[in-house]
C-alpha positions in Angstrom: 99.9 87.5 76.0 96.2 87.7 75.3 95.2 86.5 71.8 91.7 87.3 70.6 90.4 88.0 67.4 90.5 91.3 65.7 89.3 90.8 62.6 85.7 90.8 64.3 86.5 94.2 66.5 85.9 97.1 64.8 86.0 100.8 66.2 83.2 103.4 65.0 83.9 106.8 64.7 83.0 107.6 68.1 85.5 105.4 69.5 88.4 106.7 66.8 87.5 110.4 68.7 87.8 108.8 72.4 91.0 107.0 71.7 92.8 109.1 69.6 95.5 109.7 71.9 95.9 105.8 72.4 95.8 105.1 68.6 98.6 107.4 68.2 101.0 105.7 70.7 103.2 103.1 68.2 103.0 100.9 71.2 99.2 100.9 71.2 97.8 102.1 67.7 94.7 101.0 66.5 95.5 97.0 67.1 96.2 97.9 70.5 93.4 99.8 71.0 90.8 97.1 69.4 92.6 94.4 71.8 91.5 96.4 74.4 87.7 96.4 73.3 88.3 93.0 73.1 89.3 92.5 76.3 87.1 91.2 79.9 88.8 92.4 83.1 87.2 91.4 86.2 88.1 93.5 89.8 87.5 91.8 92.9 86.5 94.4 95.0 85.3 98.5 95.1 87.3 99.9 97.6 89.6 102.0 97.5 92.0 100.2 95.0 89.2 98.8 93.1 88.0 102.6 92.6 91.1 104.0 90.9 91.7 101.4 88.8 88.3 100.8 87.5 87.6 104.2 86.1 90.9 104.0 84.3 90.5 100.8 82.5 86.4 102.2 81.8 88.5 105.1 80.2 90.9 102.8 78.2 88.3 101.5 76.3 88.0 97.9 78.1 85.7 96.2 76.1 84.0 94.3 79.5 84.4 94.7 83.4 83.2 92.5 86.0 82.8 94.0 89.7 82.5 91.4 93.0 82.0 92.9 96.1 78.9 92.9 98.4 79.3 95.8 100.5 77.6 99.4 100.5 79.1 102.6 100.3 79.8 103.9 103.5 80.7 107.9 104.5 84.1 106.9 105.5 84.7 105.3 102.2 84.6 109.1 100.1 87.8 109.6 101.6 89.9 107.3 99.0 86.8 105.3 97.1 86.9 107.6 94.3 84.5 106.1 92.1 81.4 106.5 95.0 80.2 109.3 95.5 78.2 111.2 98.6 74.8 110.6 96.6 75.3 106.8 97.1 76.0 106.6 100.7 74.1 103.4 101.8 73.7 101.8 98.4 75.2 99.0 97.1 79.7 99.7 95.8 78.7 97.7 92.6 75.9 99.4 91.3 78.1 103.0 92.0 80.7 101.5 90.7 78.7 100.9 87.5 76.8 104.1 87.3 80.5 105.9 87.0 81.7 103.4 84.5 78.7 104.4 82.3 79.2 107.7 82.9 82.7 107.5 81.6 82.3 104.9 78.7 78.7 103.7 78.1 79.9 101.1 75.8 81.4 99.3 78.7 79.6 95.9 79.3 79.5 96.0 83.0 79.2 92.7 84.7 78.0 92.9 88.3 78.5 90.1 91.2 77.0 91.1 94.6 78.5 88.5 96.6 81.0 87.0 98.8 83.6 85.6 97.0 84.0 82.7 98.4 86.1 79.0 97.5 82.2 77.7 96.1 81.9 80.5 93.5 85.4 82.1 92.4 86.3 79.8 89.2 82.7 80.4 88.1 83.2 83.6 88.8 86.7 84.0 86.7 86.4 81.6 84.3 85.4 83.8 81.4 87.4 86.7 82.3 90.8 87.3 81.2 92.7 88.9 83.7 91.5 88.8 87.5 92.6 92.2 90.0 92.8 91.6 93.5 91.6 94.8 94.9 90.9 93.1 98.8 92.2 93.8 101.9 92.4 90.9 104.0 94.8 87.8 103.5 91.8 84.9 103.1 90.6 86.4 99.8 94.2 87.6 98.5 95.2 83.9 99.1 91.4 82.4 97.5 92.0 84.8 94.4 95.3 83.9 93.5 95.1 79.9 93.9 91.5 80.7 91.5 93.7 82.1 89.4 96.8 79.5 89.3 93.9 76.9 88.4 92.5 78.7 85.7 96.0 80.0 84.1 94.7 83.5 84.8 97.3 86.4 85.4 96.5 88.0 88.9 97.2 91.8 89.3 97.9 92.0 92.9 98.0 95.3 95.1 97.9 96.3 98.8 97.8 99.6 100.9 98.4 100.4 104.5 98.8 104.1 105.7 101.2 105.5 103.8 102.7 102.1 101.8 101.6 100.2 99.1 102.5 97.5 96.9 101.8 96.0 93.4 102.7 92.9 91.4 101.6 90.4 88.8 101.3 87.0 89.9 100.8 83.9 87.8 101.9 85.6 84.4 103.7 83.4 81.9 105.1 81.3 84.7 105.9 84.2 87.2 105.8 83.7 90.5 102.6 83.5 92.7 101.2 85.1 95.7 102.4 82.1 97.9 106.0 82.8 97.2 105.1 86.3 98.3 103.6 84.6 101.4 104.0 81.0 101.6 101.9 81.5 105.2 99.4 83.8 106.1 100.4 86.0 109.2 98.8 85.5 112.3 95.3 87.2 112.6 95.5 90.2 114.1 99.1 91.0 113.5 98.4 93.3 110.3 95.6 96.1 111.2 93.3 97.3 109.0 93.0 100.4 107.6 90.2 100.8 109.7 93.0 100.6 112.7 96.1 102.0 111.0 94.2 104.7 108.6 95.7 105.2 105.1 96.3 108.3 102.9 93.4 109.1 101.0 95.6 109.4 97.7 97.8 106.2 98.3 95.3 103.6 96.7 94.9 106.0 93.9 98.0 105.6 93.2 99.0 101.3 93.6 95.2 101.1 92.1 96.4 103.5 88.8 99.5 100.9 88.6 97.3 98.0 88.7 95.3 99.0 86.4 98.1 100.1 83.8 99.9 96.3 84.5 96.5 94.8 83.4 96.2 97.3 80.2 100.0 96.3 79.4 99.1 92.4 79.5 96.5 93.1 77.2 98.5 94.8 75.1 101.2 92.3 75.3 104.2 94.6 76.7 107.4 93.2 78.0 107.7 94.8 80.7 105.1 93.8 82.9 105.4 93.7 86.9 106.0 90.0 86.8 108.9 88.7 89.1 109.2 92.0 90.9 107.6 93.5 93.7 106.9 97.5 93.5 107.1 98.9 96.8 106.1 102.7 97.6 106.3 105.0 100.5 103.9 108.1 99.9 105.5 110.1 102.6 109.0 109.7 101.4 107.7 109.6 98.1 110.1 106.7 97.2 109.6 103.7 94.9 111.9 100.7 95.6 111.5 97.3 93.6 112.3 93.6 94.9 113.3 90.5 93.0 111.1 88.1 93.3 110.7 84.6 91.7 108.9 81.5 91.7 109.5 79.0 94.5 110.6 75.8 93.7 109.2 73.5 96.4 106.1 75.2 96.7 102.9 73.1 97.4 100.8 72.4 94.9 97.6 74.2 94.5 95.0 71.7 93.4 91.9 73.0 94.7 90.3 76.0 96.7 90.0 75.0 100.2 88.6 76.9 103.4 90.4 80.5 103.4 89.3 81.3 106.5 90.4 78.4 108.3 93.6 78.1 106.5 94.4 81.6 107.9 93.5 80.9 111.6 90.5 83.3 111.0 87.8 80.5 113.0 90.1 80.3 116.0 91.0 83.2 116.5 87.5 84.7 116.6 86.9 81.3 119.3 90.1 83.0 121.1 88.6 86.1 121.3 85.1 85.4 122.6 86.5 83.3 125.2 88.7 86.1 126.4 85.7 88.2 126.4 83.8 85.8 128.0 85.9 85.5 130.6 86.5 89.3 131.3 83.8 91.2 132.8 81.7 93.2 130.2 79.5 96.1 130.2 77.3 98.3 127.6 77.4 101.7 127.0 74.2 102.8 128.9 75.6 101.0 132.3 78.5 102.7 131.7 76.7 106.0 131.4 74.7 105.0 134.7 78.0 104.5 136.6 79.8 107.7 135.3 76.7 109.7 136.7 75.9 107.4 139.1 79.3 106.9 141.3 81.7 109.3 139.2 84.5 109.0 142.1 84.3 104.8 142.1 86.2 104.0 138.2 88.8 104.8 136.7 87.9 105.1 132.6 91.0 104.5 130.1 90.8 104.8 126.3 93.6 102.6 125.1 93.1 104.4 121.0 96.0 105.8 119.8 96.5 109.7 120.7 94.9 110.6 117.4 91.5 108.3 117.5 91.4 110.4 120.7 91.8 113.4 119.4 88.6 112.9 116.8 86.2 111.6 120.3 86.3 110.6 123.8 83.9 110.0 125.9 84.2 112.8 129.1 86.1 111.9 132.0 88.3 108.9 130.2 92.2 108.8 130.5 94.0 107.9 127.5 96.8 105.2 128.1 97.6 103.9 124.7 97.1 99.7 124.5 100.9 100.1 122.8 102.3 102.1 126.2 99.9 98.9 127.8 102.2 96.2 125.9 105.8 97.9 126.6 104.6 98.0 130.2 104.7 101.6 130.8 101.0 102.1 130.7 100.6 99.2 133.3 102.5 101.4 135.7 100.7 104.3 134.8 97.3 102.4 135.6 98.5 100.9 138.7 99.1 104.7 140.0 95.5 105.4 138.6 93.4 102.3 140.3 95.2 102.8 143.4 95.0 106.2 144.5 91.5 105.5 146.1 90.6 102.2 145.1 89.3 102.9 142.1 87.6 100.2 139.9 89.0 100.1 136.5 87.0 100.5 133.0 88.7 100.7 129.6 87.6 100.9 126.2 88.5 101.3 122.7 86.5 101.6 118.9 84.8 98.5 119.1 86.1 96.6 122.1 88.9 94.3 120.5 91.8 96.4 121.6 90.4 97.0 124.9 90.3 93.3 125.5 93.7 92.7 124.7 94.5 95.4 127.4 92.4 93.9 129.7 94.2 90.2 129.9 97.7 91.9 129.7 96.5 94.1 132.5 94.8 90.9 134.6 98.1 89.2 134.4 99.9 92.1 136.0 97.3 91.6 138.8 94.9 94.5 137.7 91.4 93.7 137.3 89.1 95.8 135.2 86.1 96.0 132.8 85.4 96.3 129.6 83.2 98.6 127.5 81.2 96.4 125.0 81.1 98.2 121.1 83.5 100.4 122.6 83.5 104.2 121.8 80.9 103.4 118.6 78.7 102.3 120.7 78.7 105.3 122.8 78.3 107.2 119.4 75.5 105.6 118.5 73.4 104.3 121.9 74.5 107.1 124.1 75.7 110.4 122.3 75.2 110.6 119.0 77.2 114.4 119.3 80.4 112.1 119.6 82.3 112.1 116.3 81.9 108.0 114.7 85.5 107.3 112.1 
């Protein structure tokens, strides 16, 4: 429980009007409501979690947010990223994010970090916030946050999303468990998509994001009944909310500093992994590709190995679709066998951005089926070739 001191926060009239409807709860009232003022919440990121829960705890009267996140807002992002709006496509998330908050509550300090969090900065970063929420998506900063947080004694509202699921916690609260004894080890790189990959329900981050961001008003507060020690699972398309024990782990490593996130999830050789499979496939860019289709349209054979619906949104003309999942069960290997043979074609494949497409490749070269890849994959073509081919 958070202990500042009120006798220096007042409210003004103003503020009695906002938060009348908090004052009135028993469990808030007006002490409630001025350790909320008092309060400094920082969200590490403005996607589509950070979004959500951002604008909420603006609204709650949050005395002082802080914002990290580096990226700009992006067309695709409007789907979920709630706070951005079309006006700021191209501009920096953070300085969105803070025109909304103003919007909403101009006496909202707003503290803005346009950077990488990284192992260098994050107890710098943290240190004179109260509560830290991991709004990332990818395991090396869900894994940097929370140890920055189990050094500084800092309680760690923890969410995640992926197509229709999504998850919430608080870690590191009054000796709760941790995100380690979540995941004592990261998974393997590559093994989880991204939403980029996978998609995700536009509302679904709306949703963990608003529960995140009511477990950090809650601490603040000093309820009871905080998230801590269980693990909040949802499933948008069966609506259902299930909840899992969980507790600290006893023989867990100590954390004693913040080490190299990347490496520590396999992130550096991975990548080395991939460009050497590259390397050692043969690669071609979109215009060569376009001079082949026109040039000897009856030599290749051109498969899309998307999934059925990334089809669906753009193709480029003449390709076969043959899913990299039908690839790894081994029923699209037969299926390309049948295609490359009929005349001798050469094969081709691509994909979004020429990851998945290499994966298919080697599976395909170790069934004894050579073929090429499409370098930048279908964006490419988007972009370099036809720009009338939808981009997602």
């Amino acid at each position: 429980m958070l202990n500042p001191n009120l006798e220096a926060i007042e409210l003004n009239k103003e503020e009695y009007e906002r938060y009348a409807r908090h004052i009135i709860l028993p469990e808030v009232g007006l002490e409630g409501q001025k350790r909320l003022k008092a309060a400094s919440v920082l969200c590490v990121g403005t996607g589509g979690l950070g979004s959500p829960l951002i604008l909420y705890l603006a609204a709650s009267g949050i005395g002082r947010i802080g914002i990290v996140d580096f990226d700009v807002v992006d067309t695709s992002n409007l789907q979920r990223q709630i706070i951005h709006s079309t006006s700021w496509v191209g501009k920096p998330k953070i300085e969105s994010a803070k025109h909304r908050i103003l919007e909403i509550n101009p006496a909202c300090q707003v503290d803005l970090y346009e950077t990488r969090l990284s192992s260098e900065n994050a107890l710098s970063i943290f240190e004179p916030y109260d509560i830290i929420i991991d709004g990332t998506d990818n395991f090396p900063t869900r894994y940097l946050v929370n140890d920055a947080c189990v050094l500084l004694n800092k309680p760690n509202v923890y969410g995640s999303i992926f197509r229709f699921e999504g998850q919430a916690t608080v870690f590191n609260y009054e000796g709760g468990p941790n995100y380690r004894d979540l995941y004592p080890e990261p998974p393997p790189p590559g093994m989880v998509p991204s939403c980029a990959e996978g998609g995700v329900l536009g509302v679904l981050p709306g949703i963990i994001g608003t529960i995140q961001a009511t477990e950090a008003i809650k601490i603040i507060l000093g309820a009871e009944t905080t998230l801590s020690g269980r693990l909040l699972l949802f499933n948008a398309w069966d609506m259902k909310f299930r909840e899992l024990k969980l507790r600290p782990n006893p023989v867990r490593p100590v954390i004693e500093k913040l080490v190299d996130y990347e490496e520590f999830c396999g992130i550096p050789q991975a990548q080395a992994e991939s460009e050497k499979a590259q390397e050692e496939l043969p690669e071609i860019t979109v215009q060569e590709l376009k001079f082949l289709l026109e040039s000897h349209p009856h030599d290749y054979v051109l498969i899309d190995v998307r999934n059925p619906n990334e089809h669906e949104i753009s193709r480029i003309p003449g390709s076969v679709l043959v899913p990299l999942s039908d690839i790894e069960s081994g029923e699209g290997v037969q299926k390309i066998r049948e295609l490359v043979d009929v005349k001798g074609h050469r094969l081709i494949a691509h994909c979004k951005m020429g990851g998945r497409s290499t994966k298919a490749l080697q599976i395909l070269k170790e069934a004894g089926i050579e073929g090429i890849n499409v370098k930048g994959g279908i964006l490419a073509w988007s972009q370099e070739v036809d720009p009338s081919v939808p981009s997602y």
